[in-house]
N, C-alpha and C positions, 0 to 999 in steps of 0.2 A: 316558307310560303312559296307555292308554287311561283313558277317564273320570275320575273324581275317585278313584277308590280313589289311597291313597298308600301302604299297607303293606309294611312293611319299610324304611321311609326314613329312622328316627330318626335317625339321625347325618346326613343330609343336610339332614333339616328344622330340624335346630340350626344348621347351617352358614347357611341363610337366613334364621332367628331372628333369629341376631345380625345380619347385616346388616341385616335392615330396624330392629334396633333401635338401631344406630348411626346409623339415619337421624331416628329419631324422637327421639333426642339432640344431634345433630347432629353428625354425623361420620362422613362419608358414605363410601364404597368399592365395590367390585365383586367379584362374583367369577363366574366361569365353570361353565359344569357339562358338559363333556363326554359326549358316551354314541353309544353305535352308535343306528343310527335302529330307533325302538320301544322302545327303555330306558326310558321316560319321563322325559324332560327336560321334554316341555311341560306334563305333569302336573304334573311339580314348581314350574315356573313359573305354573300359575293359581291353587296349591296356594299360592303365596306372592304372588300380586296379592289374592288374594280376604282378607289377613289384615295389610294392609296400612295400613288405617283410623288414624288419621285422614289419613294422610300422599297425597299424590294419586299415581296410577299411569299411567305412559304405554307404549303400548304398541306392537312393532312386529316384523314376521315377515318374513325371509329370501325372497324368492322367485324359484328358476331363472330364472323368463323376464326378472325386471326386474336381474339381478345386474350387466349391464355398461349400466343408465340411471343416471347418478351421481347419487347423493343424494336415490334412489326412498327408501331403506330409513329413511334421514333425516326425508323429506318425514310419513311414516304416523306416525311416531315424535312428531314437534315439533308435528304441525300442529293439535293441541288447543290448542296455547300460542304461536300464533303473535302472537297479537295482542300477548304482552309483549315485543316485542321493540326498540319504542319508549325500553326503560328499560338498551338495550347502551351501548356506546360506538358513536360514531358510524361508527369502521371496521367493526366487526365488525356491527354492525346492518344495514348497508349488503351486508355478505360473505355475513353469513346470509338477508338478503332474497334479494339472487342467486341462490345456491344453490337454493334452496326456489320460488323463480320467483316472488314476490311483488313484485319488482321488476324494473327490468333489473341484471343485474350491473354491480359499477363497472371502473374502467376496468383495473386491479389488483386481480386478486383473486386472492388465495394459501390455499392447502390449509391452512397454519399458523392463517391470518386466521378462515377459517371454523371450523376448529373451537375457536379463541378463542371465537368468538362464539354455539357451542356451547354451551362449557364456563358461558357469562356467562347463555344461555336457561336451559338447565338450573340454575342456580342461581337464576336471577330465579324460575322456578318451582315451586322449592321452601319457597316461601312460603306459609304461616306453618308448615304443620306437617312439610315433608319432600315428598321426591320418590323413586316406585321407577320405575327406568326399564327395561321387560322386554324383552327382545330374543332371540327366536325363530327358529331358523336361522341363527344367523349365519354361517354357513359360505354361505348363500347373498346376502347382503346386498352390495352395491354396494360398490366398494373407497373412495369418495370417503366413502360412509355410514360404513364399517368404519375409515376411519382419523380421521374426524373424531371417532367415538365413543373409540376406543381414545386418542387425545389427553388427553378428557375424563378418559377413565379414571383415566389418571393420575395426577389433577391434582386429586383428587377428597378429598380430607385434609379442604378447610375449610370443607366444605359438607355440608348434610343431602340430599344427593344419592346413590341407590345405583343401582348399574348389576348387572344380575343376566343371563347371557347364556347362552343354550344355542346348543351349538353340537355338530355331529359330529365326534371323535373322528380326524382326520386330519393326516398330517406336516402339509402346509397350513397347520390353524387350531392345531397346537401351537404352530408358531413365532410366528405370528402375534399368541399372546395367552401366550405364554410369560410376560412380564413381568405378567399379573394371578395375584391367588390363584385357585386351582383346586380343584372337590370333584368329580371323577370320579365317574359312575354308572355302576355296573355292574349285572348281571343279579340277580333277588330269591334269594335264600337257599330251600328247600323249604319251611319252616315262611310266610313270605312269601308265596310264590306258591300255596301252599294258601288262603290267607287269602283272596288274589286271586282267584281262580277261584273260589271260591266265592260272591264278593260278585259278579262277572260273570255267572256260570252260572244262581246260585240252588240249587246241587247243590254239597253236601259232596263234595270230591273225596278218595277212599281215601288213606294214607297211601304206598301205592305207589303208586299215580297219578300224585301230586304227586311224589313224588322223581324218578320216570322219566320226567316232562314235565319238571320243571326241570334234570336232566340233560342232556335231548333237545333242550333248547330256550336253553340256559346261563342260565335264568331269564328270557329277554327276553319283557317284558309285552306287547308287539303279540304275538310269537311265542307264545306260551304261550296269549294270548285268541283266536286267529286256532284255534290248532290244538284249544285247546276246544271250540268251537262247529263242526268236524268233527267231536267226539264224541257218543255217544247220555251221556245221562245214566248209563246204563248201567254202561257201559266209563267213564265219571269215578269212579262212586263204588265203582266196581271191584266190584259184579255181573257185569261180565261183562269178558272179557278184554279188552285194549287191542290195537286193530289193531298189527300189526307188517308193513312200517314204520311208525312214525306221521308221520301227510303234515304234514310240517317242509318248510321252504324251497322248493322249486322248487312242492312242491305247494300251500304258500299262495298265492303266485302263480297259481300253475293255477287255485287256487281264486276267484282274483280273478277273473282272465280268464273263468272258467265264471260269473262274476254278470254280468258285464259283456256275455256273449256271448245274455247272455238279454236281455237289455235291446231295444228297438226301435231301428232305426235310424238316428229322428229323435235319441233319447237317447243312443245314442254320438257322434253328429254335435255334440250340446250339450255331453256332458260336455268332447269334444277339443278344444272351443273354450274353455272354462271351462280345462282341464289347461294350452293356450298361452298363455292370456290373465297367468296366474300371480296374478294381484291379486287375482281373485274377485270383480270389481267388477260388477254384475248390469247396469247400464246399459249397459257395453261390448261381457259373453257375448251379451247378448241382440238388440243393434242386428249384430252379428256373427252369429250364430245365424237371425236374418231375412233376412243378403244370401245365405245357404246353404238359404233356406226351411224355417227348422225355427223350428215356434211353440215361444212359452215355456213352455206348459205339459208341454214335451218331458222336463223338469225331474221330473217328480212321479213316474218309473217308480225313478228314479236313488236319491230322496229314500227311497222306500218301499224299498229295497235295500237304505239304511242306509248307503250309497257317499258320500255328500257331503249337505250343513245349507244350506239357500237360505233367507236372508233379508233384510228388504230394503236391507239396506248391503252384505252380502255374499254369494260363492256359496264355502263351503269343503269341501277333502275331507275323509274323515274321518284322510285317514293320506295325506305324500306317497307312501309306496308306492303309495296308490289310481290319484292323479294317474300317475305312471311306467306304470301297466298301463294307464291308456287309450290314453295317447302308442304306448306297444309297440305296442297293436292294431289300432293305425289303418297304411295304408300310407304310404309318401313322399306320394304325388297326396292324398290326405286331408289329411293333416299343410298342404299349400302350400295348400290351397284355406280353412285352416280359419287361415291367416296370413294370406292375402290380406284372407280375411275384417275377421280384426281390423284389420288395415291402414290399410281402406277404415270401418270406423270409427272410429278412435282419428283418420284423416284429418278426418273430420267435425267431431269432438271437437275438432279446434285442437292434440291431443297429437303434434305432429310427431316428437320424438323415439321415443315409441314407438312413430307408422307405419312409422319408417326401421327401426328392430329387426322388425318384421313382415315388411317386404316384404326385409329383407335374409334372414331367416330361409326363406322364400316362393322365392328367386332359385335358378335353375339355371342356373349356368357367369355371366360377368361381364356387368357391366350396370350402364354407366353411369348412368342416370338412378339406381339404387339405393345406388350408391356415392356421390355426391354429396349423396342425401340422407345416408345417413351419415357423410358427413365436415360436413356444415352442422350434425348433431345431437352429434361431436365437439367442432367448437368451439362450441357454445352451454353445453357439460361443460367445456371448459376453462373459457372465460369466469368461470364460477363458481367456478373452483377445484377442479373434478374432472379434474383433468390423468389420474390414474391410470383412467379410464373413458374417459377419451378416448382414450388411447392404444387401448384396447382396442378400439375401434370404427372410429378410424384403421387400425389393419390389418387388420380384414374389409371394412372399405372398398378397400384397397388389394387384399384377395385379389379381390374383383369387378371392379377397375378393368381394363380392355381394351387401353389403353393404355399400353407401357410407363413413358413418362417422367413421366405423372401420376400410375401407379403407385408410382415411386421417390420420387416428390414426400410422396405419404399416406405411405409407409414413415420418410421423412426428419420428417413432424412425427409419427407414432407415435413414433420415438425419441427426440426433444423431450419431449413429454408423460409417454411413461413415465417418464425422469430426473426432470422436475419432480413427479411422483406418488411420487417414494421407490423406483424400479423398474427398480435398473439391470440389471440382467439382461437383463431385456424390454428395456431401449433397448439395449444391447449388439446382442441379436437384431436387432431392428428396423433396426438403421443396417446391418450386413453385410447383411440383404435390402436396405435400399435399394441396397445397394452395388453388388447386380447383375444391379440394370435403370437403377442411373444411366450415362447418356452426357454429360449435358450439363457442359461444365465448369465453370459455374459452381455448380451442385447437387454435381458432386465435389470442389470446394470447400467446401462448404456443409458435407459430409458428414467431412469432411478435421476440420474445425474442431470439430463437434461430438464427434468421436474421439479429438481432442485436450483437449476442456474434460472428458470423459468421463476419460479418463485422467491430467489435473493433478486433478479435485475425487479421484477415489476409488481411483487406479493407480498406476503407474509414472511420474512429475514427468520422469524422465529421455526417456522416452518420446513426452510430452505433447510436450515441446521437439522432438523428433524430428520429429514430426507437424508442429506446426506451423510450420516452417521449411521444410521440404519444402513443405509448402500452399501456404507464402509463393512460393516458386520458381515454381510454375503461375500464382499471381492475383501477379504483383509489384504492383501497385495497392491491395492488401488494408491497407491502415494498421491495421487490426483484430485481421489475423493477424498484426502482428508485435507489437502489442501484447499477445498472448498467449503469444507465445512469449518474451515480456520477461518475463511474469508465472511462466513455467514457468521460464524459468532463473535467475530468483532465487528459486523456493522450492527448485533442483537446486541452487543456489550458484556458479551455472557461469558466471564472468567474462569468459571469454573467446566465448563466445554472447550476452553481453549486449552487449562491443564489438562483433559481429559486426553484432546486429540494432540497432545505433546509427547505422552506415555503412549499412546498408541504408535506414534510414528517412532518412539523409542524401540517400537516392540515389533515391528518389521524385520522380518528373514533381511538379513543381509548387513543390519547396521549394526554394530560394536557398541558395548553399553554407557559409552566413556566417549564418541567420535562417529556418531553415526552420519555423517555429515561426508565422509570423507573416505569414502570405499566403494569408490564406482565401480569396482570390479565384480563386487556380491551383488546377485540379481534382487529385483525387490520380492518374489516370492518363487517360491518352488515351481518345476513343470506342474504338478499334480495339486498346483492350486488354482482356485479363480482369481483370472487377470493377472497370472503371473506373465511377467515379461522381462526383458535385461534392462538394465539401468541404462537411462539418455541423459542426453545431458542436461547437466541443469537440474539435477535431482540430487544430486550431492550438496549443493547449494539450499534448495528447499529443504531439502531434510532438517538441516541445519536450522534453517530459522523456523519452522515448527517447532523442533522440539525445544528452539532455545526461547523459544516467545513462551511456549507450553510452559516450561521449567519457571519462566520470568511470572507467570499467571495462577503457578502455585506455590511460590514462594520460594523457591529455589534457584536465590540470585548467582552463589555458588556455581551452578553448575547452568545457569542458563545465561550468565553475560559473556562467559567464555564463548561457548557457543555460536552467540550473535558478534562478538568479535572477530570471530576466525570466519563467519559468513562472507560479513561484511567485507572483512579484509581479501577476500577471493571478488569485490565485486572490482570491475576493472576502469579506468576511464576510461575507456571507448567502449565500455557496453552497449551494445544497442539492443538489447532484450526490454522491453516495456515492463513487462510481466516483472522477471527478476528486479530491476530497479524499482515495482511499486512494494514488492515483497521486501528489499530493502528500504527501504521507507518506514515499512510498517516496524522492521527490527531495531531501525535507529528510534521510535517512538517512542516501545518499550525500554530503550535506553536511557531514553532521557534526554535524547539529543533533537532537539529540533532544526536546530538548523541544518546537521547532515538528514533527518529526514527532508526539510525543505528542498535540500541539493540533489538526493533523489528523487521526489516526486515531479523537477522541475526538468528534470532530466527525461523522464519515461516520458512525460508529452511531448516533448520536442522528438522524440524515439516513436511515436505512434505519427505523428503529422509528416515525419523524413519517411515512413515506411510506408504512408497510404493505409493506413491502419484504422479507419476512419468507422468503421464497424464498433469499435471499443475505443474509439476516443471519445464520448460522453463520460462514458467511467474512467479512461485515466485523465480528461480534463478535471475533474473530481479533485484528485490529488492532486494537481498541477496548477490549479486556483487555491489548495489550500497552500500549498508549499510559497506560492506567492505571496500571500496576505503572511504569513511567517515570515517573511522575508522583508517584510516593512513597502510592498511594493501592491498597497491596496486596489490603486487605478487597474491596474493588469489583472491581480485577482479579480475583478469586477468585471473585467474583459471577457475573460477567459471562462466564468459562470455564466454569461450571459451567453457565448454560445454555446457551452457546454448545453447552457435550459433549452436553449433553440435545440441542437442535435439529438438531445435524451426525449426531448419532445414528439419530435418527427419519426423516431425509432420504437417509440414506445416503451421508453426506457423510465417507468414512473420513480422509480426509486432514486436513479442516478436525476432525474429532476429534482427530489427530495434534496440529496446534496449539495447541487448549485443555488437551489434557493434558499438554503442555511446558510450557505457563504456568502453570499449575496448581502442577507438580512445581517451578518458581519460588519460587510464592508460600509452597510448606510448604518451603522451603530456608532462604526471609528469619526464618518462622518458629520454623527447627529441628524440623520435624516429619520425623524423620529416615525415620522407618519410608513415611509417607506420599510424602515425596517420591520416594523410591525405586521406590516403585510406582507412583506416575503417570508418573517417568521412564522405567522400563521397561517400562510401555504406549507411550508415546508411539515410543520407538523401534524399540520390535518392528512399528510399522508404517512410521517413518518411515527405517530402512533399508533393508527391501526394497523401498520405494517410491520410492527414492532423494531423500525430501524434507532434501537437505542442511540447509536454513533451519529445518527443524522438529530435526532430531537436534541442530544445534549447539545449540539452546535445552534441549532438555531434559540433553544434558552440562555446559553449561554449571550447569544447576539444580544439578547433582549438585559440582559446582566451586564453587558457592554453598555448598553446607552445608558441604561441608569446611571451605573459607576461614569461616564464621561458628561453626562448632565448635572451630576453633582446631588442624584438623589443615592446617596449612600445607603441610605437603611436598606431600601426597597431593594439595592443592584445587593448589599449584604443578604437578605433572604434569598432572591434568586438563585444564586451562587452556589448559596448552603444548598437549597432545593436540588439544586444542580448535582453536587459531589452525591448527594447521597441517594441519587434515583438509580434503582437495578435495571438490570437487564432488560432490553425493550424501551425504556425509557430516558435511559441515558448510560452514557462509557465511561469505563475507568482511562482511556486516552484523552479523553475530553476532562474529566476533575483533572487527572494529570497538568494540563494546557491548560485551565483555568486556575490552577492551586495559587499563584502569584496575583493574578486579581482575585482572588479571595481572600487572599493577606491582607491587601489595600483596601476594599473594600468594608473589611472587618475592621481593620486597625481606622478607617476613618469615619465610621460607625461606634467607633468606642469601644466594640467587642470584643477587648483585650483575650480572653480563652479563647474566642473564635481564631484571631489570626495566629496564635502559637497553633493552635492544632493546625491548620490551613499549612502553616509553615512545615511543620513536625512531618507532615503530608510529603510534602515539594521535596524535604530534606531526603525522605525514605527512599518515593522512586530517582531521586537524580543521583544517589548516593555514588552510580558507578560512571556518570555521565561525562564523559572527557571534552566534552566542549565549552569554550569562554562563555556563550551564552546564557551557559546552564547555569556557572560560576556565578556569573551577573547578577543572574531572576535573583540567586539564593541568598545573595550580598545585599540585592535590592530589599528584599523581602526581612532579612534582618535587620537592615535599617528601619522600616517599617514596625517594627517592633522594639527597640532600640529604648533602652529606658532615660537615654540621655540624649543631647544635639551632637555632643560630640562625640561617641559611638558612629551615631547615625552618618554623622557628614563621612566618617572614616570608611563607614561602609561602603556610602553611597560611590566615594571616589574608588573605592576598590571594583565596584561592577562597573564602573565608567573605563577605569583601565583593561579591564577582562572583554570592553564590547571594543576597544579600540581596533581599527583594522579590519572589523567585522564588515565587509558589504551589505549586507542584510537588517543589520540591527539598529536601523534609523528610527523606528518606534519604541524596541527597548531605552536606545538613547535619549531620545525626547523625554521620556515619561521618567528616569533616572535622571536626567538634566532636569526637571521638573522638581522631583521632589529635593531634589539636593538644593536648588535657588530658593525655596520654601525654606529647608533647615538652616541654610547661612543665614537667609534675610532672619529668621525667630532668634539665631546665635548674634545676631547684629553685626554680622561680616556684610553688609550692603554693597560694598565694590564687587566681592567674588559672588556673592549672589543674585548680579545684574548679570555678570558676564554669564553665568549658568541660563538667567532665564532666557535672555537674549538668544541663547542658545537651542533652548527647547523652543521658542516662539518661533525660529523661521523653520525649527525642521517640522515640526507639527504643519506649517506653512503648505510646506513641500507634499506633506502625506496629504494633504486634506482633510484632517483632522479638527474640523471647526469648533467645539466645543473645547477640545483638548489646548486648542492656540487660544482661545478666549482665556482660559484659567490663565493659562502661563502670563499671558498679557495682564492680566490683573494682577496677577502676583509683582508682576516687572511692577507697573503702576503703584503697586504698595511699597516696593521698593524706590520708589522718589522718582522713576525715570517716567517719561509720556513717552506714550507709545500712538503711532496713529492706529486709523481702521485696517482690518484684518482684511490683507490682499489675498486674490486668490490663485493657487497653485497653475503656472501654464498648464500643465496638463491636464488640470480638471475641466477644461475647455472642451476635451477630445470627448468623442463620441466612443463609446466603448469598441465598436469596430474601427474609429480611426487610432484608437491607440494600440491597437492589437497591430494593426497594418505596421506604426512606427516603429512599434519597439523589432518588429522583425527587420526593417531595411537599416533601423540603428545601427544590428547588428549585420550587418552586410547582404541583407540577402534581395535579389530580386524581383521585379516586379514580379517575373513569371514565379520564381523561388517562392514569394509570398500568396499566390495566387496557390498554388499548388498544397499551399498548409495551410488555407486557408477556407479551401472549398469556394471559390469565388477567380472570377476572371480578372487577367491582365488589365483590362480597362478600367475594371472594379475598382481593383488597389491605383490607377492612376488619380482616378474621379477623387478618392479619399485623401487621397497625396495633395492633391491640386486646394483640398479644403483644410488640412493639417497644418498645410507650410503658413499660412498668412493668422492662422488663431494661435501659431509661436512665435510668430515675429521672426520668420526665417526665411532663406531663401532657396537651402539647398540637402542635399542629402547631409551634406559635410557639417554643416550646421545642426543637421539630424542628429549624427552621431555624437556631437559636441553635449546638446543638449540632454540628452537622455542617457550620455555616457556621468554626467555628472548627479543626475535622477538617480541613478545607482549608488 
């Protein structure tokens, strides 16, 4: 709304109240304010910077020309407080120097990273009394600006931080900021807009005036003050009649154009360089404005017009409308000469990226040297972690590029950059245009694979496999692309494609028919093949577990356990390769061994969060919430999925959501959270069916096979189960019946379904046959107790996998559930002493897990056993909040506030706010107590 008048806004100016007063309390938030342009949204916004006191205000405006420079919008916004940013962690200090160009970026930097380091500026600078952080246009602001903010946004609970945004009223920026609170502006009410007009005019406008302007106008204050000042005083205060039509829309414009049309020149030549330049930055117009020969004082016809405010940090209009009707009035030859211009100073300036936006804007038909500068000012935006800006700028580089195949080339990394910016859409686009101007075949490889990783992270898994098998058949040399299509057919479930690309990796130039695994000296294909290249590292390794998973998937335990033994056994403790330790993961799986899978999967995420890896931590949180909940440490898996859904969310990673929310609907199964699991299970399969992600639907049926069997509806968790083992490819994985075959023993054997649980068994016995861990020993001891035609069989068994889980860190739900049935078979054998002690046993560790249905049975049984037991207490840490127990278990383990802020994507103050709320719901008082506590959890 033009000038300060704010009339009519009471319900708006409450809505900004509270926010700034949750800032000056400290409890920070955002909200949005939509409006058609001339609503007054930036009225509203200076109407709440200017009342703001004591709390400090940062400031920062949208602008068309800078919208695809990444982290222009950023830069205006931070750069009062950049000097705090000494006081980040050292990733994200490092991310946000980048970004901001106050350093060089490092050598990894991800969009997650920066806006961590964001979220940590903005809070370091809300010290001591509050931060309001105003943002103006946002509909025009940089996407790199826009999502490192909206990050923030979110995240905004534990800090005296408010984020207050206006933006136009577009499908666009609905979706965009869908997830913030919202207060809509719309047009003034008549009694309103009388108010208005009158504090603009100076003339009482008649009470028909005003209703037939706010009719004519739906209240909008540009509209309404635009179309006043076309009235005599006259016709306001309704002395004399009111023109009909009144000059609304096409003729405010007109009206514009008729200011503009008076003007000299030199002053349209200044303002049109001012309207392109979009910053308003008066060193720029004006060094611009000189190579066009127009002096500065061209400026002062513009000023006395009332068209735009020159002073010496900036030159603004007074309405973007103003700015659009210079642009309209200038011709094309105007417009190129008045970018050139800028061009040729922003060149000066050292501002390369804004020359390449100038002369790219400036260009008629393609032109190499112009497209190369804009692909060099692409990746200087990726670099930093504006992938989503880069991509943008990668294909107007590519629309000017003259040459086909370096054309296909820009098209191939704009589809790169937009997937890693959150923007699959755009990379979708981008890869079919590279698609047809690529000829060369190693880029239709290139292009092959990225359509495949495109289709396993957020498609059709079935599909992805398709792709990249076919790929594989053009580049047979590609060790890379069979490795991904190993990766698509085990999340499709598809065993007979995993044998397939086992023989295939068998049958690669370079690998021995007996040890291909282990001859990094032999290249992987010939010069005179496609995608031949020498062996790297880390391929000797993968070889290996392809082809010994392969061997493991067509039945050739022979020659495929060796194999994954000798992988494994090259992997190191201090590996820090993500990659390699989830590929180990996946070989201990097919072994049989959960718990070294567990120890890998739990490994590669702590190896992506140390590395800033934040790009692919949705997917290796994936594994590292399963390996958790493996581990008998369900609270943490719970943790760990629910940012994982947060991150896969924000990325656009639909499939690896898929994941988290199977685990999820897990973790509330062990619980009994019946209602809950339910719904995260049927999320997770309304995607992972039609996306044919078998590996993801068996987990989340399987959850649902969970609660039944811990509710005690046996029959039902017994058909689940069976439904389970026997769904193909798409539907469900043979790693999942694998990891389900011991509750299908149980579940069978306490169903009655004596065939069922020997086959179930018979199952568990086959794949763990070469399995060297206690664990395995355990399930299989447990599971023949289960079956067990006598009490005392069974107790012998039972105590024989209680021995094999001894020692185990991990195995605190095998042991409950072993301590469970074992207290059942003593109490039937009428050994009641030893059968209290067992139950008693399995009652507090179920306690510990959270396991509520599971401690309910056990308690009953105890109670059938003679003893009273009271009500079932509940676990300290089921108190925590799933981010405050993520926070703990990292300072348990030694690491610091900034250390935890750093792996966490979240500010030093962040983790203090959740610390300050942890210590008092554990009845503690200090870190040291931390570590007591949660060292014993373990």
């Amino acid at each position: 709304m033009p000038g300060d008048a704010i009339a009519g806004r009471q319900a708006e100016i409450a809505a900004v109240t509270a926010l700034l007063d949750g800032v000056r309390s400290g409890t920070g938030g955002a909200l949005v304010v939509p409006g058609e342009p001339g609503v007054g949204k930036s009225a509203l916004l200076r109407h709440a910077a200017g009342r703001t006191a004591p709390a400090r205000v940062l400031r920062a405006t949208g602008a068309e020309p800078e919208s695809g420079l990444a982290f222009a919008a950023l830069h205006q916004l931070l750069r009062p407080v950049a000097g705090l940013t000494d006081a980040l962690p050292e990733p994200q200090r490092d991310a946000v120097h980048g970004a901001l160009g106050l350093a060089a970026p490092p050598a990894e930097s991800d969009r997650f990273l920066v806006a961590a380091g964001v979220l940590s500026l903005l809070e370091e600078a809300s010290r001591p009394h509050g931060l309001l952080c105003v943002v103006d246009d946002f509909h025009w602001a940089d996407r790199a600006s826009a999502d490192a903010l909206l990050f923030a946004a979110r995240r905004l609970e534990a800090g005296a931080v408010g984020l207050l945004i206006a933006t136009r009223d577009t499908p666009a920026t609905r979706h965009t900021l869908r997830d913030l609170p919202q207060r809509p502006l719309a047009g003034l009410d008549a009694g309103a807009a009388a108010t208005a007009l009158a504090s603009w005019t100076g003339t009482e406008p008649s009470p028909r005036a005003a209703a037939r302007l706010t009719e004519a106008t739906g209240g909008n204050p540009l509209a309404l003050r635009e179309t006043a000042e076309l009235l005599t005083p006259g016709q306001l205060s309704g002395r004399e009649p009111l023109p009909d039509p009144l000059p609304l829309g096409d003729r405010i414009a007109a009206a514009y154009e008729d200011r503009l049309a008076a003007l000299p020149d030199a002053t349209r030549r200044m303002l049109l360089v001012a309207a392109l330049d979009g910053r308003g930055d008066p060193g720029a117009i004006l060094a611009a404005a000189a190579r066009l020969d127009v002096p500065g004082h061209a400026l002062e016809p513009a000023e006395a017009a009332g068209l735009i405010e020159a002073g010496p940090t900036a030159i603004t209009f007074r309405h973007p409308l103003v700015r659009s009707a210079v642009q309209a009035a200038a011709g094309p030859p105007e417009r190129r000469a008045a970018h050139e211009a800028l061009a040729a100073a922003h060149g000066d300036a050292g501002e390369a990226d804004r020359r390449a936006a100038h002369l790219a804007a400036a260009a008629v038909g393609p032109d190499e040297t112009v497209a190369a500068a804009l692909s060099a000012a692409a990746e200087r935006a990726r670099a930093r972690g504006g992938h989503a800006d880069a991509a943008d700028v990668l294909t107007r580089a590519a629309q000017l590029t003259p040459e086909p195949h370096a054309r296909a080339r820009r098209l191939t990394d704009a589809a790169t950059a937009a997937w890693l910016g959150g923007r699959p859409g755009q990379a979708h686009s981008a890869l079919a245009a590279a698609h047809e101007h690529a000829t060369d075949p190693a880029l239709l490889t290139e292009l092959a694979q990225l359509r495949g990783r495109f289709a396993l992270n957020s498609g059709d898994a079935a599909d992805a496999l398709r792709i990249f098998l076919d790929a594989a058949d053009r580049a047979p040399g590609r060790l890379a692309l069979l490795a991904d299509a190993a990766e698509a057919a085990a999340c499709v479930g598809d065993t007979e494609a995993g044998a397939l690309i086992g023989r295939r990796v068998d049958a690669l130039p370079g690998a021995g028919p007996e040890e291909p695994a282990f001859r990094p000296e032999q290249p992987d294909a010939g010069p005179d093949q496609p995608g031949a290249r020498s062996e790297q590292p880390g391929d000797a390794f993968l070889r290996a577990v392809l082809a010994g998973c392969g061997a493991l998937e067509a039945g050739d335990r022979d020659r495929g356990v060796p194999l994954l033994r000798s992988a494994l056994a090259a992997v190191e403790d201090t590996a820090d390769d993500a990659a390699a330790l989830l590929w180990a993961a996946a070989a201990a799986s097919l072994l049989g061994e959960s718990d070294a899978a567990a120890g890998y999967g739990a490994r590669a995420g702590s190896v992506a969060r140390m590395s800033s890896l934040a790009g692919t931590l949705p997917v290796v949180l994936e594994n590292a919430a399963t390996a958790e909940r493996m581990n008998s440490r369900f609270a943490h898996s719970e943790a760990l999925s629910t940012e994982g859904l947060a991150l896969a969310r924000e990325a656009g990673l639909t499939n690896s959501a898929a994941a988290h929310l199977a685990n999820l609907a897990v973790c509330a199964a062990v619980r009994g959270q019946e209602d809950l699991c339910r719904t995260r299970a049927q999320e997770a399969l309304a995607i992972a069916i039609p996306h044919r992600l078998g590996l993801r639907a068996g987990v989340a049926s399987y959850a649902l096979g969970m609660l039944d069997l811990g509710l005690g509806r046996f029959d039902l968790a017994h058909r689940r189960l069976t439904a389970l083992a026997a769904a193909g490819p798409g539907a469900g994985s043979p790693v999942v019946a694998w990891g389900s075959a011991a509750d299908r023993v149980e579940a069978a054997a306490a169903a009655g379904d004596e065939p069922a649980a020997h086959g179930a068994l018979a199952f568990l016995e086959q794949w763990s046959a070469h399995a060297a861990s206690g664990r395995e020993r355990a399930r299989l001891a447990r599971c023949r107790a289960l079956v067990a035609a006598d009490d005392g069989e069974a107790v012998t068994r039972l105590e024989e996998a209680l021995h094999h889980l001894a020692g185990d860190p991990g195995a605190d739900w095998d042991q409950a559930r072993t301590a469970l049935l074992l207290g059942e078979r003593l109490r039937r054998a009428r050994r009641i002493a030893e059968a209290r002690d067992r139950l008693r046993d399995a009652v507090e560790a179920f306690r510990r897990l959270g396991a509520g249905p599971w401690e309910q049975r056990a308690r009953g049984e105890l109670r059938a056993a003679g003893e009273s037991t009271g009500p079932a207490g509940p676990d300290a840490l089921a108190a925590l909040t799933p981010q405050e127990l993520r926070i703990a278990r990292l300072v348990a383990d030694g690491a610091s506030n900034k250390d935890v802020a750093a792996r966490l994507f979240l500010s030093p103050r962040t983790v203090e706010y959740h610390l300050y709320k942890v210590y008092p719901k554990l009845g503690i008082s200090s870190r040291a107590d931390l570590v007591r506590l949660l060292g014993r959890d373990r």
